[in-house]
N, CA, C and O atoms as a DFTB+ gen file, in Angstrom:
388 C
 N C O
     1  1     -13.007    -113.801      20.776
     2  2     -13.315    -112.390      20.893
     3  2     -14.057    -112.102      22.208
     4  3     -13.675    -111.111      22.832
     5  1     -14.958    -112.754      22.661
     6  2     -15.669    -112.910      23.569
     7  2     -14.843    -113.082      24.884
     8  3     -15.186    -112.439      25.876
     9  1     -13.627    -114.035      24.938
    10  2     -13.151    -114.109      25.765
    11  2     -12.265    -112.894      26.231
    12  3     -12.080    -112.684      27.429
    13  1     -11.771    -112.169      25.329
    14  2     -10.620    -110.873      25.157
    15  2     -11.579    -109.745      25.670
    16  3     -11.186    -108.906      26.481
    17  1     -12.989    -109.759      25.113
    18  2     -13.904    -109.002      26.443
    19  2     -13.920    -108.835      27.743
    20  3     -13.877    -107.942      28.588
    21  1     -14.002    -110.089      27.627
    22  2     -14.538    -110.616      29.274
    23  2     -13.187    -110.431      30.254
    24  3     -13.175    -109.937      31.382
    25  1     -12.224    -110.890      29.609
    26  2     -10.383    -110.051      30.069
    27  2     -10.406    -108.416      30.454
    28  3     -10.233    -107.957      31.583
    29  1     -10.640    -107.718      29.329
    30  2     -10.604    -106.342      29.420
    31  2     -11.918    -105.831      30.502
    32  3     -11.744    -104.745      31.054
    33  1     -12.833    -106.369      30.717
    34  2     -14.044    -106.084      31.529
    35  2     -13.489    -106.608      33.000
    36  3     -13.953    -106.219      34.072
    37  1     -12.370    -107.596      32.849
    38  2     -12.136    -107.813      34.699
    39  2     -10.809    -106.748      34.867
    40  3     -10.291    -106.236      35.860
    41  1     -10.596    -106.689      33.804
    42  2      -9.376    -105.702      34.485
    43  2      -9.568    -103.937      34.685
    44  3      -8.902    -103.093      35.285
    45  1     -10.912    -103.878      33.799
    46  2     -11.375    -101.944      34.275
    47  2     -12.003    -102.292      35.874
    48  3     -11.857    -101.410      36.720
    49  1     -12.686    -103.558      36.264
    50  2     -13.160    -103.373      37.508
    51  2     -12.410    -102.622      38.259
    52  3     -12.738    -101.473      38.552
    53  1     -11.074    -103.307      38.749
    54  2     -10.448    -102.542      39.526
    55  2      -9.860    -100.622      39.477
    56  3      -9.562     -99.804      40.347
    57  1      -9.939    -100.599      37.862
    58  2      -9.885     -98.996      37.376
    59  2     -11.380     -98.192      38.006
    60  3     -11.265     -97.088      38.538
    61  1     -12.314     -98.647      37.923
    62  2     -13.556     -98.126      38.415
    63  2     -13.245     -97.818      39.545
    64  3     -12.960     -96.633      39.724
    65  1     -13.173     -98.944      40.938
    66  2     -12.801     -98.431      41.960
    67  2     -11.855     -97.947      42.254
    68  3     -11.868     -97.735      43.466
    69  1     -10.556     -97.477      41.577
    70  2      -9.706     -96.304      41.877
    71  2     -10.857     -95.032      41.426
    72  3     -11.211     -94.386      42.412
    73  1     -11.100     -94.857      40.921
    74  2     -12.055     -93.763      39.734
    75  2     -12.702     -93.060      41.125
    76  3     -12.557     -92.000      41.733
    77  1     -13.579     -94.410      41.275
    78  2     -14.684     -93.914      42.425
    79  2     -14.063     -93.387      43.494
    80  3     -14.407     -92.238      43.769
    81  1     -13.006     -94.036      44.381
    82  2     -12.334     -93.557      45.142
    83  2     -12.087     -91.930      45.286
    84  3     -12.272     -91.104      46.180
    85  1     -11.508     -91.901      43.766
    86  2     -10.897     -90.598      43.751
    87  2     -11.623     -89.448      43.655
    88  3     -11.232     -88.359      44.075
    89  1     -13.014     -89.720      42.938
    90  2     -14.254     -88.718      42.920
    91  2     -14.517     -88.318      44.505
    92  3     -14.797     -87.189      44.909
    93  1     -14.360     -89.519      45.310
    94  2     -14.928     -89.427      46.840
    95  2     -13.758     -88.311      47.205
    96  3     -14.096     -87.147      47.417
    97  1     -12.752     -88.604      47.252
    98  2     -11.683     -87.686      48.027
    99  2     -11.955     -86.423      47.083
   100  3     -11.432     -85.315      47.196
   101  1     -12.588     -86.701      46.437
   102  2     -12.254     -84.880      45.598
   103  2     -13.267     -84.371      45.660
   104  3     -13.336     -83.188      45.329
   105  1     -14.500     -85.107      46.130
   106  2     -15.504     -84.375      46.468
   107  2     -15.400     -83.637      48.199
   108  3     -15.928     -82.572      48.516
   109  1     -14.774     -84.326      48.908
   110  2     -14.311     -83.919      49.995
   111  2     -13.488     -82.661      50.098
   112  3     -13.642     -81.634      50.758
   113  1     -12.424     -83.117      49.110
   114  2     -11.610     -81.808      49.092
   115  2     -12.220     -80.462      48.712
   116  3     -11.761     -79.467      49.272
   117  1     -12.965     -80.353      48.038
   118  2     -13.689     -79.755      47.475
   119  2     -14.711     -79.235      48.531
   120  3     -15.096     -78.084      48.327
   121  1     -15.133     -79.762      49.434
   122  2     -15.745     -79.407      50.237
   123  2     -15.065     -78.777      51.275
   124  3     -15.462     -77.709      51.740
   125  1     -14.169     -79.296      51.636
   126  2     -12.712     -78.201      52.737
   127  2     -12.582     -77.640      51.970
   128  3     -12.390     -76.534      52.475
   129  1     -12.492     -77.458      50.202
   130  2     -12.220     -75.901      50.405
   131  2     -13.449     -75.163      49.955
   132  3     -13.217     -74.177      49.256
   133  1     -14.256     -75.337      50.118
   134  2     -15.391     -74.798      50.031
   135  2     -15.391     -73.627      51.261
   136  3     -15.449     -72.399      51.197
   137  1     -15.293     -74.622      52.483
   138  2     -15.125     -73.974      54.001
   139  2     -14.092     -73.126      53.740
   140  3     -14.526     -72.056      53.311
   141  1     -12.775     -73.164      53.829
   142  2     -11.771     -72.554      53.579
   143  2     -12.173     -70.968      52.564
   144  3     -12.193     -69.783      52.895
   145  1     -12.400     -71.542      51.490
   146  2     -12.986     -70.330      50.568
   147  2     -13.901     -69.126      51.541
   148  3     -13.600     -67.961      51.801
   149  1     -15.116     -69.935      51.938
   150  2     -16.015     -68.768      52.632
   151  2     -15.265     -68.237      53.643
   152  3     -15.674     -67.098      53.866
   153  1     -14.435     -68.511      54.296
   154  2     -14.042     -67.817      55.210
   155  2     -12.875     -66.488      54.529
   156  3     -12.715     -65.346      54.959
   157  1     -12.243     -67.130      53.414
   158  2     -11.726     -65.988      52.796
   159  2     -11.811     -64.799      52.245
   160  3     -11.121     -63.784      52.154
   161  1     -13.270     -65.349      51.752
   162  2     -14.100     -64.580      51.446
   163  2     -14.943     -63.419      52.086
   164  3     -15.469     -62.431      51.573
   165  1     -14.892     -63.871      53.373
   166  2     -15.337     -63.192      54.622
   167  2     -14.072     -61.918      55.038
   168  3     -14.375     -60.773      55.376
   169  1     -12.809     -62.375      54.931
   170  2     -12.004     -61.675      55.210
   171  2     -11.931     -60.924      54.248
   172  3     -11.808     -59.817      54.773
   173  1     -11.925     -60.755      52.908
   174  2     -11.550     -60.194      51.525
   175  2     -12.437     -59.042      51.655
   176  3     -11.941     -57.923      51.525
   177  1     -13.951     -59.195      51.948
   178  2     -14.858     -58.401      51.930
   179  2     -14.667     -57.764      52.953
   180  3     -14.709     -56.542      52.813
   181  1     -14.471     -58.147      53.940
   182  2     -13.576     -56.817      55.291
   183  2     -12.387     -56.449      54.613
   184  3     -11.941     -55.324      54.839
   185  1     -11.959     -56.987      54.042
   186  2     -10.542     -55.699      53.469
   187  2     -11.037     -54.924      52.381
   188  3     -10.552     -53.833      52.079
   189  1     -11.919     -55.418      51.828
   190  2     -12.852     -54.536      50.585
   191  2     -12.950     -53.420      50.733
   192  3     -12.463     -52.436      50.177
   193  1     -14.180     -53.711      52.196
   194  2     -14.743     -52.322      52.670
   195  2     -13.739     -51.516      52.819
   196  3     -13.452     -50.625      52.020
   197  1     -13.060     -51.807      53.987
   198  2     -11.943     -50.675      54.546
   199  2     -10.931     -50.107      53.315
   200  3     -10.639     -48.911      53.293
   201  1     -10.528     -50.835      52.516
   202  2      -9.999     -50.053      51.335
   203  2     -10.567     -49.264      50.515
   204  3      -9.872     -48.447      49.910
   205  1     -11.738     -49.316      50.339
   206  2     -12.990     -48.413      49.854
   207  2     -13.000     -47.401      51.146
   208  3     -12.896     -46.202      50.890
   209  1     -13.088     -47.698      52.158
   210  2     -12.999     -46.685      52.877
   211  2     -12.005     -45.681      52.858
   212  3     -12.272     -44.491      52.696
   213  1     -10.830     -46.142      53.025
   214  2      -9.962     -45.204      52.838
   215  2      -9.336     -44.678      51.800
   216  3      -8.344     -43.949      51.787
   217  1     -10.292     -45.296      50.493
   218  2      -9.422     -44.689      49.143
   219  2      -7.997     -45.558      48.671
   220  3      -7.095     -45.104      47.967
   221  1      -8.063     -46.773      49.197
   222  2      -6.384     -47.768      48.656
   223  2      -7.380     -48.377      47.369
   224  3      -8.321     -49.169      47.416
   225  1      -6.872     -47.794      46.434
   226  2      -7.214     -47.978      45.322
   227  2      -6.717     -49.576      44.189
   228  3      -7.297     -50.365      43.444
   229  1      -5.225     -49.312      44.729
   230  2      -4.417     -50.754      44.478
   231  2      -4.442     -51.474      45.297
   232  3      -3.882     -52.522      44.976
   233  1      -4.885     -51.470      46.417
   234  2      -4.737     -52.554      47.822
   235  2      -6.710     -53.348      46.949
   236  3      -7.162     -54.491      47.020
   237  1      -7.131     -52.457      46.465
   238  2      -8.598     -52.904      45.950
   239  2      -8.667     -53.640      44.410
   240  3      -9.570     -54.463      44.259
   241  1      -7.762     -53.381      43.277
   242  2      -6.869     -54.518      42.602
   243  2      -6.740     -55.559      42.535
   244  3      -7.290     -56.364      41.784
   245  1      -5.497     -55.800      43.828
   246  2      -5.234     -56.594      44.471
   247  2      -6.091     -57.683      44.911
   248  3      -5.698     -58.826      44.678
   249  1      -7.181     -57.517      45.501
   250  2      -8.188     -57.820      46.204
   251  2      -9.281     -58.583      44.784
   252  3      -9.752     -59.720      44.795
   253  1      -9.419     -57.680      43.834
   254  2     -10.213     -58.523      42.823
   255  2      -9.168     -59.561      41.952
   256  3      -9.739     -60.600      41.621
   257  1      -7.616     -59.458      41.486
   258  2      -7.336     -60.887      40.844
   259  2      -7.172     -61.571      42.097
   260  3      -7.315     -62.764      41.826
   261  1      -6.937     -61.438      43.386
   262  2      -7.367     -62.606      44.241
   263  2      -8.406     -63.236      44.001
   264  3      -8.354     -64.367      43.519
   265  1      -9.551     -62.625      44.293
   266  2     -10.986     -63.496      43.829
   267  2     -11.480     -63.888      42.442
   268  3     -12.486     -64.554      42.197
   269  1     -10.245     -63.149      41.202
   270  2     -10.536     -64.059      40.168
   271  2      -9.873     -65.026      40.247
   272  3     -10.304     -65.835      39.425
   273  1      -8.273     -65.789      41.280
   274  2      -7.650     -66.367      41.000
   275  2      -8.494     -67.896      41.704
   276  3      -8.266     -69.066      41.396
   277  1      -9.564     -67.329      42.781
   278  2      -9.880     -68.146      43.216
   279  2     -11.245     -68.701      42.436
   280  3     -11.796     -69.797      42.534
   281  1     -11.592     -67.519      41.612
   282  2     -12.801     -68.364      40.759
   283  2     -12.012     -69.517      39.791
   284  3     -12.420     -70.654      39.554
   285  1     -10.722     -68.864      39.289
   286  2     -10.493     -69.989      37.944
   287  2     -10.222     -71.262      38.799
   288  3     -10.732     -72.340      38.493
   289  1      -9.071     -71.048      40.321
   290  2      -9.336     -72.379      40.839
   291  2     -10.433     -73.138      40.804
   292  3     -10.456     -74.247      40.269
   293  1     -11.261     -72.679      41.282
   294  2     -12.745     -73.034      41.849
   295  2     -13.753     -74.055      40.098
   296  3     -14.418     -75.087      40.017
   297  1     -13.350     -73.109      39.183
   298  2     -13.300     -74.187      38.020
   299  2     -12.960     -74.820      37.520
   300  3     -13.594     -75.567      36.775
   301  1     -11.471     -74.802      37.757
   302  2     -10.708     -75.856      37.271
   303  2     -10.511     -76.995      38.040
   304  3      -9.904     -77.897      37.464
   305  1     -10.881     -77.211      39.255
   306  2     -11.131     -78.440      40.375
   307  2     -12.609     -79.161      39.771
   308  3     -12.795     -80.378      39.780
   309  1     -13.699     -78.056      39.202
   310  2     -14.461     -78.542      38.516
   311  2     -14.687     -79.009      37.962
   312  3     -15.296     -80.072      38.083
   313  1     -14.151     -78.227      36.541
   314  2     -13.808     -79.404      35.385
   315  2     -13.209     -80.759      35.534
   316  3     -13.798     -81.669      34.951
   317  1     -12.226     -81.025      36.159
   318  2     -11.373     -82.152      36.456
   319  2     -11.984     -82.991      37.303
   320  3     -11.383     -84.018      37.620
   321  1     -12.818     -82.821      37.644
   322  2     -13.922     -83.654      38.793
   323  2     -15.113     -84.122      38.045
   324  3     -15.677     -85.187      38.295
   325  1     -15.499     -83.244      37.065
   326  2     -16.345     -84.037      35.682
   327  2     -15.437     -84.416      35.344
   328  3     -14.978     -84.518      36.482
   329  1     -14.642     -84.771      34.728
   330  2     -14.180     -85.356      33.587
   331  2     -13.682     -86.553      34.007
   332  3     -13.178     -87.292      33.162
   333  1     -13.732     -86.923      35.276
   334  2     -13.317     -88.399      36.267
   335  2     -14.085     -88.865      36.221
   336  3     -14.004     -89.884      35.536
   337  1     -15.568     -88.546      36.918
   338  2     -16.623     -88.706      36.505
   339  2     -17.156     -89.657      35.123
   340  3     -17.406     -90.842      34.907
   341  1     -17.161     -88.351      34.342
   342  2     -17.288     -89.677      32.436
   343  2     -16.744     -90.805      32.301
   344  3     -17.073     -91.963      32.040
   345  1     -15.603     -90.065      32.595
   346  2     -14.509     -91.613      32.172
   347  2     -14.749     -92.945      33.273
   348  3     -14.458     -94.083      32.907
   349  1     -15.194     -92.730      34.373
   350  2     -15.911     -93.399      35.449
   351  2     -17.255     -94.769      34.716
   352  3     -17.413     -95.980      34.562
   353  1     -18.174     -92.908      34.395
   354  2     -19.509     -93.805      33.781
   355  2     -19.209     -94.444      32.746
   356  3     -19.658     -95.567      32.519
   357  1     -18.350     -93.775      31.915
   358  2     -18.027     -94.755      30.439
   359  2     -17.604     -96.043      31.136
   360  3     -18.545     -96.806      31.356
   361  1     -16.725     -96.348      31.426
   362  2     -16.050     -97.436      32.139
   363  2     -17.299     -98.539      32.702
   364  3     -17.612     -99.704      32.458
   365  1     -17.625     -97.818      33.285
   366  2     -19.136     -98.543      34.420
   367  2     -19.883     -99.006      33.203
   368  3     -20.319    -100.139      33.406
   369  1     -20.248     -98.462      31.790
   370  2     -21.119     -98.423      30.525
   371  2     -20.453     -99.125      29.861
   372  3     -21.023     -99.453      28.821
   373  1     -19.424     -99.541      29.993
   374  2     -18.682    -100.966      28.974
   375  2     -18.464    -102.154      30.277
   376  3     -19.261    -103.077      30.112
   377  1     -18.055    -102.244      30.855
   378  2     -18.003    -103.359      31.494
   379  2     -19.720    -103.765      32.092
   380  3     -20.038    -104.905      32.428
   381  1     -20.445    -102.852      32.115
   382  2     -22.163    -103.444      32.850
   383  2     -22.709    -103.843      31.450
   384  3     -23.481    -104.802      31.469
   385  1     -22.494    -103.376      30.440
   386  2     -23.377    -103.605      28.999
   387  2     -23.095    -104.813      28.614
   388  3     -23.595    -105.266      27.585
């Protein structure tokens, strides 16, 4: 039994470091679009104004499910970035124990 452990504990090693890997690149990505985002955001709010300015009522619509489409992105890169995470530490919490 002991030995069928010690099997399954050398073979998540290498699952960990894909794991970790992939947290790294997705924390990155996540960070380009972080950049990416603010700048959109920058533009959105100049089209805000001016559509408020001139009364485009649907051009202003428009403009908010954009920025909800980018909140649900913005959580759902989230969620999925925890949940690599757990399965990470769990992993790390059976093979170190």
């Amino acid at each position: 039994m002991k030995l069928l452990r010690f099997i399954v504990k050398i073979i998540c090693l290498p699952l960990i470091l894909l794991l970790s890997l992939l947290i790294h690149l997705m924390n990155l990505g996540m960070k380009a679009y972080g950049i990416a985002l603010s700048l959109f955001y920058l533009v959105l709010g100049i089209c805000f104004v001016i559509a408020v300015c001139t009364a485009q009522w649907n051009k202003i619509g428009v403009m908010a499910i954009m920025l909800a489409v980018t909140f649900i992105i913005s959580f759902i890169v989230a969620l999925i970035t925890f949940g690599v995470e757990v399965l990470r530490d769990k992993l790390k919490g059976f093979v170190f124990a």
